[in-house]
GUKEVEX-978766 format. One record per residue (C-alpha): residue number from 0; x, y, z. Coordinates in Angstrom, 3 decimals. Example, Ala and Ser with C-alpha at 12.3 -4.5 7.8 and 13.67 -1.06 7.14 Angstrom:
2
- 0  12.300  -4.500  7.800;
- 1  13.670  -1.060  7.140;
END
This chain:
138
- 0  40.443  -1.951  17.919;
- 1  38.118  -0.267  15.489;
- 2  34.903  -1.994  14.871;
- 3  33.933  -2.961  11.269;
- 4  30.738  -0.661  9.907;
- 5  27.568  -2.769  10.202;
- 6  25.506  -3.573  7.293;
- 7  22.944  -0.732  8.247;
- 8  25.515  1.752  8.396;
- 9  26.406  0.070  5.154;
- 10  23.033  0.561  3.486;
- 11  22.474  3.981  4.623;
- 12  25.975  5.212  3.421;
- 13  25.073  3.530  -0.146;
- 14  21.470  5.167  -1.121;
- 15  21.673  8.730  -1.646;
- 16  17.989  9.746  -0.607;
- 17  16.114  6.758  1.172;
- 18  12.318  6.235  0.793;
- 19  10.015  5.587  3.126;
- 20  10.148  1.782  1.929;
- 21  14.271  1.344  2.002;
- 22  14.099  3.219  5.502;
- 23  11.892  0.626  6.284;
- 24  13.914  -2.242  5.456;
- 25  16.925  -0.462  6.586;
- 26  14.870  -0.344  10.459;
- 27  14.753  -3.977  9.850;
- 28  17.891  -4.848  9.025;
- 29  19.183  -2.805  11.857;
- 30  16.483  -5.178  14.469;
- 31  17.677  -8.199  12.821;
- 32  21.850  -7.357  13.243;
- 33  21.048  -6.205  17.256;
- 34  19.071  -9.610  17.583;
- 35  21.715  -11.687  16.191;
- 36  24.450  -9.954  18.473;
- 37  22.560  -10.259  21.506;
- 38  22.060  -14.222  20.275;
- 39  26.213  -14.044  19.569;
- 40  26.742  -12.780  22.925;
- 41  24.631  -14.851  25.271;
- 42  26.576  -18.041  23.245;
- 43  29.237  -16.878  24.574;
- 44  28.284  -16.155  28.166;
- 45  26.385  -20.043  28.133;
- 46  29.744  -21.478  26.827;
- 47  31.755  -19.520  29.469;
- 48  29.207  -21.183  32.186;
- 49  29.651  -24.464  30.424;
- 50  33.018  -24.452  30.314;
- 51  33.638  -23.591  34.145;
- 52  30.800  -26.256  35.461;
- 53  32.785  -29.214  35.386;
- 54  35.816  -27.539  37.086;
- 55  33.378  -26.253  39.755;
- 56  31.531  -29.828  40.170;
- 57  28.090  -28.800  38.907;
- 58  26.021  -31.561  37.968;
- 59  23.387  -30.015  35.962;
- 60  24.408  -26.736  33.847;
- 61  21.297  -26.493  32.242;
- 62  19.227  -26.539  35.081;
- 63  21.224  -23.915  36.781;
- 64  21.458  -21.451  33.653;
- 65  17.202  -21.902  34.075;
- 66  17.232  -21.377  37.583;
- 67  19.435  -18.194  38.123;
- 68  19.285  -15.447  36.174;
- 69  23.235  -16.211  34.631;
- 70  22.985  -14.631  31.373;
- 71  22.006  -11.357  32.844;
- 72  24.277  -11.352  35.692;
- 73  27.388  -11.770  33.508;
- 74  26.143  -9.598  30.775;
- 75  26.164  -6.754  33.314;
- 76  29.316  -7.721  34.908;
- 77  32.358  -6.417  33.193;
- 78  34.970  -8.768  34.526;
- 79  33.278  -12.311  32.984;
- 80  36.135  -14.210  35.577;
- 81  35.066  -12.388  38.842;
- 82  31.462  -12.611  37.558;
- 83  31.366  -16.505  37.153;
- 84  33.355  -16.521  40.535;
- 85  30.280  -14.609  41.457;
- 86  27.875  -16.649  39.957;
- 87  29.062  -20.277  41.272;
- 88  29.668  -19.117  45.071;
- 89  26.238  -18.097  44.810;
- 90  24.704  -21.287  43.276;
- 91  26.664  -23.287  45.460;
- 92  25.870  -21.567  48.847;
- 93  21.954  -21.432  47.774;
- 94  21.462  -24.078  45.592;
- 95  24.147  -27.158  47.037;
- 96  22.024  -30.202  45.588;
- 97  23.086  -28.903  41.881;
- 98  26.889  -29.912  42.874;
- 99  28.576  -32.635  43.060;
- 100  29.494  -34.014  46.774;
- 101  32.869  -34.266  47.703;
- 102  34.125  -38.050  46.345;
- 103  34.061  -40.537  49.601;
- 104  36.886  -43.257  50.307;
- 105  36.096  -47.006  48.520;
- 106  35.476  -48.380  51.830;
- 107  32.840  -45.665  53.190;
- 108  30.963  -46.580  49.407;
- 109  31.222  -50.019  49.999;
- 110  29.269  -49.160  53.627;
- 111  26.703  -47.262  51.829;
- 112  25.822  -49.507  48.923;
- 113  22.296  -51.305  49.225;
- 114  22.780  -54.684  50.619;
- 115  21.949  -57.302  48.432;
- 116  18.164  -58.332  47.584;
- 117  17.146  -61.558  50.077;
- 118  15.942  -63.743  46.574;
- 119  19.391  -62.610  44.693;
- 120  20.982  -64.741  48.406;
- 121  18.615  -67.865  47.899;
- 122  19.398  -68.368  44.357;
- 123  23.310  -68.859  45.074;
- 124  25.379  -71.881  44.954;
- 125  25.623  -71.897  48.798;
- 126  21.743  -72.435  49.526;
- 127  21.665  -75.404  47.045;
- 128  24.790  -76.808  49.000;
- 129  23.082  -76.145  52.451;
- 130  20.168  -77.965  51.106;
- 131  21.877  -80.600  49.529;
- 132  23.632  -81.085  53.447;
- 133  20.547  -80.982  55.277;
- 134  18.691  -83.514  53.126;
- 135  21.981  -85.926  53.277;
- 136  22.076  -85.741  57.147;
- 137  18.089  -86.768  57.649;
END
C-alpha cells in the first residue's frame, strides 16, 4: 500500500529553488506533520487500551495509562494484540487493586454489607410498638 506524499514533500517538489525563508517554513511544516502523526498514533494506541479495559476488568484506564509506561510499550511492539496481552498480564500481576475482583454470590454480599446504623433500628415501627407494650403492661 503506497503511502500518499506528505505536504513537505509536496512543497519541496512545487518551488523550483527554495530560500532560506521557504526552507524555513518548509522545516516547520515538516515538525508540525511528524507531531501530528505521533498525536494520530498514540490515539490510537489509548483507544486500543480503552477498548480492551473493560473486557479485562480494569477499573481505572486512566490511571493505568499514567502509571505504566503503555504508550511506549505498544508503540515498540509490533504485534498491538500480543502487546496489550503483554501489557494487562503485567498490570494485573503488579498492580491487582486497578482490577476488578472476581463478582461474589448474593448471599456472601449480603454477609459483607455494613449492618445497619443502631439510630436507623430505634426509629422503626417495632421500637414504638415495644414501647407502646411496655407502658400498657405497668
Amino acid at each position: 500500500m503506497n503511502k500518499p506524499p506528505s505536504i513537505t514533500d509536496q512543497l519541496k517538489a512545487l518551488l523550483p529553488e527554495p530560500t532560506d525563508e521557504l526552507t524555513t517554513a518548509i522545516e516547520q511544516v515538516a515538525r508540525l506533520e511528524h507531531e501530528h502523526a505521533a498525536t494520530l498514533e498514540q490515539a490510537r494506541i489509548e483507544r486500543a487500551f480503552y477498548d480492551r479495559a473493560p473486557r479485562e476488568g480494569l477499573l481505572y484506564p486512566g490511571d493505568a495509562l499514567k502509571l505504566e509506561d503503555v504508550v511506549n510499550r505498544l508503540r515498540e511492539a509490533g504485534d498491538t494484540a500480543q502487546a496489550l496481552e503483554d501489557v494487562f498480564s503485567s498490570l494485573k500481576s503488579s498492580r491487582p487493586y486497578l482490577f476488578a475482583r472476581s463478582p461474589a454470590s448474593p448471599a456472601n454480599q449480603k454477609l459483607f454489607e455494613p449492618a445497619p446504623a443502631l439510630a436507623q433500628l430505634r426509629h422503626g415501627s417495632l421500637t414504638r410498638q415495644v414501647q407502646e407494650i411496655r407502658r400498657r403492661r405497668r
